[in-house]
Structures are given as structure tokens and as C-alpha cells.
N, C-alpha and C positions, 0 to 999 in steps of 0.2 A: 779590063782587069785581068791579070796573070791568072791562070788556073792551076787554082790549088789541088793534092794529089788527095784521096781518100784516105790511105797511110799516115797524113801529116792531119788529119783533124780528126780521128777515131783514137780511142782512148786504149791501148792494149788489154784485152779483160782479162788475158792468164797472169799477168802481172799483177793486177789488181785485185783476182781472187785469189793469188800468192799471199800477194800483203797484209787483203781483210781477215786473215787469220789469226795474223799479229795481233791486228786491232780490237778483238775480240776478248784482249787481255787488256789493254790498255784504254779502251773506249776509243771514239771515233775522234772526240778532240786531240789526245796525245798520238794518234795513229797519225793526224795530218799534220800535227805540230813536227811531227820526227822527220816524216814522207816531205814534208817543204826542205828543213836542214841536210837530211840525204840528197835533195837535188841540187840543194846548193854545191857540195861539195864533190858531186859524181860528173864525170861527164855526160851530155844525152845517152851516148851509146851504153855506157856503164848505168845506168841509173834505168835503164829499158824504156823512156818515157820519151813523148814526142817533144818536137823543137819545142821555145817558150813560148812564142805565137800561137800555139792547141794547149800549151803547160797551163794558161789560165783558167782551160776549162774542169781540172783534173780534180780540185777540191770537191765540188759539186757530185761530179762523174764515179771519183773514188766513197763520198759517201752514200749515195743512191744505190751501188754497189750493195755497200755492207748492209742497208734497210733489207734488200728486196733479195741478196744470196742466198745459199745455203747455209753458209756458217750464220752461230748467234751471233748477235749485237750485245755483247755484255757493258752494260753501262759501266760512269767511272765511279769508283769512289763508294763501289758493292752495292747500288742502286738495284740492278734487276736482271734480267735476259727474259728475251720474248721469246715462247716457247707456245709450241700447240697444245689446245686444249682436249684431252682424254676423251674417245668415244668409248669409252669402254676397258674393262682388267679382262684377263686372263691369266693361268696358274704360272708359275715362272718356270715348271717343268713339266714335261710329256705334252707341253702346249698343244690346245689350248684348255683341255681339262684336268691335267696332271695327273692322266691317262699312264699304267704302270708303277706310279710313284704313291706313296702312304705319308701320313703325316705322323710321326715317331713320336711327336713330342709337341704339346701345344701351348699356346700362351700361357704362362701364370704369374700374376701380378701381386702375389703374397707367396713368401718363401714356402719352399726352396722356388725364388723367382728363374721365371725364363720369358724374354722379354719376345718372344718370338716362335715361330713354326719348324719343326726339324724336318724337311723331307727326305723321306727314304726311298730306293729302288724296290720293288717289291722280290727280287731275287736275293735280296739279303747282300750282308755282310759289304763289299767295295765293288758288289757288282755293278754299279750304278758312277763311281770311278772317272772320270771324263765325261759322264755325259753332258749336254749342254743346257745352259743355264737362259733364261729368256727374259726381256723385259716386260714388266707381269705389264703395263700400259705405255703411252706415247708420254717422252719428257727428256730432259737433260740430264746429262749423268754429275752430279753434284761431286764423287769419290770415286776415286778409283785408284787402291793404293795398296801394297802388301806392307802392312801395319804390325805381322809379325804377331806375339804375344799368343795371347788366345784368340786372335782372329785371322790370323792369316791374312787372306786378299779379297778385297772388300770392296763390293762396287754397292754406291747409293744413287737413286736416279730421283728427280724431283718430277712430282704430276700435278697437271693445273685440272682438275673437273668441277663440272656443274652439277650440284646436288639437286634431280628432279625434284624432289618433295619440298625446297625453298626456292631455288632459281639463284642460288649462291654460288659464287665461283668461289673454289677452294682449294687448297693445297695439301701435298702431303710426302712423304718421305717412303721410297722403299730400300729397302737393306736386302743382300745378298752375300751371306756371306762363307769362311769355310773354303772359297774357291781354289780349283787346283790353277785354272789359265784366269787373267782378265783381256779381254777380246774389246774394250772401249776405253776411251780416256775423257779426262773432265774436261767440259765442257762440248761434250758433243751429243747432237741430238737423238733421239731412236725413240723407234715407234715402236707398239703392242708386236710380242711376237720374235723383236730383232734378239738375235745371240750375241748375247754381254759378257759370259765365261763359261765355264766350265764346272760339274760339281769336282770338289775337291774332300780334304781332308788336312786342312791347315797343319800341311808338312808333315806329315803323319801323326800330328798328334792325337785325330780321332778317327772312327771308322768312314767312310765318305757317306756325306750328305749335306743338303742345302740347308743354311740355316737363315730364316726366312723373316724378315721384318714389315710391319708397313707403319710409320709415325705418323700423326693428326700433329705432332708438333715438330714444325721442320727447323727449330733450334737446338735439336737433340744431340745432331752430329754423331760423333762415336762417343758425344760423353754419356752413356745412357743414365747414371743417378743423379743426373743433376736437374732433376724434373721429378713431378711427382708420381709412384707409379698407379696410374689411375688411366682410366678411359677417355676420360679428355687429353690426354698428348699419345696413348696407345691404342691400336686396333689391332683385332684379331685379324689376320691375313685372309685369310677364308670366308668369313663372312663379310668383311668388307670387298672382296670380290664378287663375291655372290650379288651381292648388294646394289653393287654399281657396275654390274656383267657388261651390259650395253649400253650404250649415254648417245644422247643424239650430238649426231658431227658438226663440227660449228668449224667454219672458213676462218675465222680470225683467231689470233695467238693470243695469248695473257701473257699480264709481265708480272716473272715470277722475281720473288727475292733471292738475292745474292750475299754472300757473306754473312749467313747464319750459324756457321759452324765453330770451333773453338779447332785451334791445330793438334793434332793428334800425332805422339811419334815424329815431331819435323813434317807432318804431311798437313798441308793446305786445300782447302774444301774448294766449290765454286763461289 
């Protein structure tokens, strides 16, 4: 039997964690559908993929890829993405106690409502200006868009935890916003702790600080009145932190929902 070279039956993986990127938008069946029509039409050398005698095996090889990479597997048709599950919050500034920073302004769910947390610099005024902004737990970033108006730039990250006191896995929404920089884009994953932006001042509309969200209902999106304002679709940021500080670490992912959001401004959610 002729010997075949290692080159000619190994599947390129920087190609293929090129491509699973793609896929990640379109799900794994349009990823392969498109990846067969590009090789029809490419040459091997243009299309970076081995002769068709190893091409057979590239189906298989390119989806066990997207399972087990870094990038999410966003299913089609707004099904899910599998995302790790939260050992634990931390503050989204001076992490991980929000160590220097005060809370200006806190939830109030009867007018004059305010659907969230204001965090200030304890040095007053914009002295707090760029500092950075952190993902309060481990999830996908659902938004991440400058939406202008009265929000400026706006990162939302979605979190899967387990409530000790039921053993329910559950979801939730956190909101950042106000930003002067956004440091992530949707659909990318980050853990407790990672820098997602910047505090700002939505274009100088107001003095700088983080305006700080966490939703129990992750159909909120940016439309906030279209829900009722009540404790079952909102949490106070702080005591839901406090609440669920440390969560024990679990190896396997949840698969969270996708496509909860309503488009805002021409801008589209995960």
C-alpha cells in the first residue's frame, strides 16, 4: 500500500477554528452547508483544505471542532448557546468588592422609578472617568452596542447559576451601562472578574458612573417597560450578589436561550 503523508489525512485546525467562528452565527448545519459549496467552488490550495480523499473526513472533524472549542455553538433558529455555569458574582467595579466605589443611587420600582444601581468613584465628580468595568459573573455577552439616546454603550452578559436553596438552574441578565469604552462583542464568552469596558458618561451627558443592572427576566432586552415592574423580572444588584457570592463550580455548561431580545436602535441582541 503507497504511504500516505500525515499532511494529507490531518484536518488544518487554524482553518477550522477560523471558520467555527462563522458557524457560531449560523449554527453548525448552515456552517457545513456553505463549507461544502465553498469547496466546491475553490481550488484545494484556495479553500486551505486537504485533497478529497481526507475532504470526507472534514464534516465530522469541523463539527467536533465547534462542540469541544473555545468559541460558543450558537444553535439555529435562536435555540441556545452553551455557556458555563456561575460559581459565584462579584461587584462589577473595584472588583471584587467594589472596593473605592459607592452606590449613588439604588433600585426603585415605583416612581420616580430607577430600574438599577448607580455606581460612583468615591473621589467624586468624573474622577472615577475610564476606570474599568468587570463582568460581575462567568456568561456570554448577550449586547454590546452604543445605542446612543439615554444609554450610551451598553454591554448586557447572560448567567446560567444554580440556586443552593432549590438546586434550580437559572438565568439572568446583567446590564452595564453609561460606558465610555466597550472591551467585548456579542457572542463572546467571559468569566467573573474579565474587563468588558470602561466607566463612562454617555457622551457627556451625565457625570461618570456605572449604571448597573441585574434582570431575573431575560426577555427584557433594552425594552425595560415592557414587563411588569415588580421583583419577579427585577433584582436589586447588591443583594443578589451578596446572595449568590460563591456557588459551587460544576464542569458542565447550560444551554442558555437565545433570541430573547426585541431589536433596539437597528441593534440586534444574541
Amino acid at each position: 500500500m503507497a504511504h500516505r503523508s500525515r499532511e494529507h489525512l490531518s484536518v488544518p485546525l487554524i482553518s477550522l477554528a477560523r471558520e467555527s467562528r462563522r458557524a457560531c452565527t449560523i449554527g453548525v448545519r448552515g456552517f457545513l452547508s456553505q463549507r461544502r459549496q465553498t469547496l466546491k467552488q475553490q481550488p484545494d490550495q484556495q479553500a486551505g483544505f486537504p485533497p478529497p480523499a481526507a475532504r470526507r473526513r472534514l464534516p465530522i472533524a469541523a463539527t467536533l471542532l465547534l462542540l469541544l472549542g473555545s468559541a460558543p455553538v450558537v444553535l439555529a433558529d435562536g435555540a441556545g448557546v452553551k455557556i458555563p455555569i456561575a460559581d459565584g458574582f462579584d461587584f462589577p467595579v473595584g472588583k471584587p468588592e467594589g472596593t473605592g466605589y459607592y452606590i449613588a443611587r439604588g433600585v426603585r420600582l415605583t416612581p420616580p422609578v430607577h430600574f438599577g444601581e448607580d455606581w460612583n468613584g468615591k473621589g467624586g465628580g468624573d474622577t472615577d472617568l475610564g476606570d474599568p468595568v468587570y463582568a460581575t459573573g462567568d456568561g456570554i455577552v448577550s449586547w454590546a452596542y452604543d445605542v446612543h439616546v439615554g444609554w450610551g454603550n451598553v454591554v448586557m452578559i447572560r448567567h446560567a447559576y444554580r440556586d443552593p436553596s432549590t438546586g434550580e438552574l437559572k438565568f439572568c441578565d446583567s446590564l452595564y451601562g453609561h460606558l465610555n469604552e466597550i472591551k467585548v462583542k456579542v457572542g463572546q464568552i467571559v468569566k467573573r472578574g474579565d474587563q468588558i469596558g470602561t466607566i463612562g458618561t454617555n457622551h457627556g451627558m451625565y457625570p461618570a458612573h456605572l449604571h448597573f443592572e441585574i434582570r431575573n427576566n431575560i426577555n427584557i432586552g433594552m425594552q425595560r417597560e415592557s414587563v411588569n415592574r415588580d421583583y419577579a423580572n427585577w433584582a436589586v444588584p447588591s443583594d443578589f450578589i451578596k446572595k449568590y457570592r460563591r456557588l459551587n463550580r460544576e464542569w458542565g455548561k447550560a444551554m442558555a436561550p437565545t433570541g430573547t431580545y426585541q431589536d433596539y436602535q437597528g441593534f440586534k441582541g444574541l
